[in-house]
C-alpha distance (Angstrom), angle and dihedral (degrees) to the residues before:
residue distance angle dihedral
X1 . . .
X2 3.90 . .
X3 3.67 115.2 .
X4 3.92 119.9 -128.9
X5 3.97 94.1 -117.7
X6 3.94 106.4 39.2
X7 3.75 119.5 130.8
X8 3.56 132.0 -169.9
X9 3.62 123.4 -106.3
X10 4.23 85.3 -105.7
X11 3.62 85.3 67.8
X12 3.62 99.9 44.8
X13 3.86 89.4 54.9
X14 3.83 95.3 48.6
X15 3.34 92.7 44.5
X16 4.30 91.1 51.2
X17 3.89 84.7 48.7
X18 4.20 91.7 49.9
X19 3.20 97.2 57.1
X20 3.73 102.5 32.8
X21 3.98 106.8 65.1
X22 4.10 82.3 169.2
X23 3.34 90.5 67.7
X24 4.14 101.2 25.8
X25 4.57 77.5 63.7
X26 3.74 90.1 44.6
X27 3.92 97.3 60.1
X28 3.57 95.1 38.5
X29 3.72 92.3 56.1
X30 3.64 88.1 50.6
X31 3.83 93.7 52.6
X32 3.78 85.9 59.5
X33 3.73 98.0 53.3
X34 3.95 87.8 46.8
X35 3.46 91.8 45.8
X36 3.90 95.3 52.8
X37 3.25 98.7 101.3
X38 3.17 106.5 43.3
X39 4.16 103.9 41.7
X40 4.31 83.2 48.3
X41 3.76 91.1 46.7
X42 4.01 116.3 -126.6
X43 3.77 101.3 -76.7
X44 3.80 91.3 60.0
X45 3.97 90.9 45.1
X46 3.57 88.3 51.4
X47 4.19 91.9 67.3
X48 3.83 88.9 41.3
X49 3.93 112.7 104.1
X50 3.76 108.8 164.3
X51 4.00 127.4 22.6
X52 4.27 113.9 -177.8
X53 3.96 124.5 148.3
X54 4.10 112.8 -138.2
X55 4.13 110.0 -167.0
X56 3.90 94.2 -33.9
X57 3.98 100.5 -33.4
X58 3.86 120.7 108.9
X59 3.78 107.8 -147.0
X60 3.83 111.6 -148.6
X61 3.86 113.1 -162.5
X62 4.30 105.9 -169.9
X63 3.60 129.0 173.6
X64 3.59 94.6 -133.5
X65 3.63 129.8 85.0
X66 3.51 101.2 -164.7
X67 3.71 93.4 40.0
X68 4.07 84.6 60.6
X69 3.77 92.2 49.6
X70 4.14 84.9 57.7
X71 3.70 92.9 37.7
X72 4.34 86.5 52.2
X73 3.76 89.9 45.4
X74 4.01 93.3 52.2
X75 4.00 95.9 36.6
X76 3.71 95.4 129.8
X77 3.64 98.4 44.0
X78 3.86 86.4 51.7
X79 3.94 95.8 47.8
X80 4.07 86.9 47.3
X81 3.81 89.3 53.7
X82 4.01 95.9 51.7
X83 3.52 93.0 43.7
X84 3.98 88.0 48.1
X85 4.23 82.2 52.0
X86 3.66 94.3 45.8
X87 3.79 99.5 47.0
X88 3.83 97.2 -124.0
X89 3.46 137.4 37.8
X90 3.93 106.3 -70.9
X91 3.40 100.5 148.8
X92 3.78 112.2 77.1
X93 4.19 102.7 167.0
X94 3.99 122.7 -4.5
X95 4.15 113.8 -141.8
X96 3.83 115.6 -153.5
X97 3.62 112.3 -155.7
């Protein structure tokens, strides 16, 4: 026998991530930094050493000069593409260094 108020485990999720925009910010960020690679193609992740968000801003450390003066150039494209990956807007700033 089914009781009158039961919801699947689907709901009990989405409901955790409604009313928990802590945690709703914290899983988007780390959809970006899994997603890296794959949104900047592998050529791009290949330069990239170190990936860490600080209060909104992804930090991008690469090992190629050059590469950073692109990256710099194209920020906003880049930021609209993780965002697109993550499902909401994560990505606040982006910090070449």
């Amino acid at each position: 026998m089914r009781k009158k108020n039961t919801e699947t485990i689907g709901e009990a999720i989405q409901q955790i991530f409604a009313e928990n925009p802590f945690l709703r910010q914290k899983i988007g960020e780390s959809r970006v930094l899994n997603a890296w690679q794959t949104v900047m193609g592998d050529t791009i992740g290949s330069y990239t050493r170190q990936l860490y968000f600080k209060q909104g801003t992804l930090f991008v450390h690469l090992s190629s000069a050059p590469l950073r003066h692109e990256l710099v150039m194209s920020r906003q494209a880049v930021m609209q593409r993780l965002n697109a990956e993550a499902g909401m807007r994560v990505v606040l700033d982006i910090v070449f260094r």
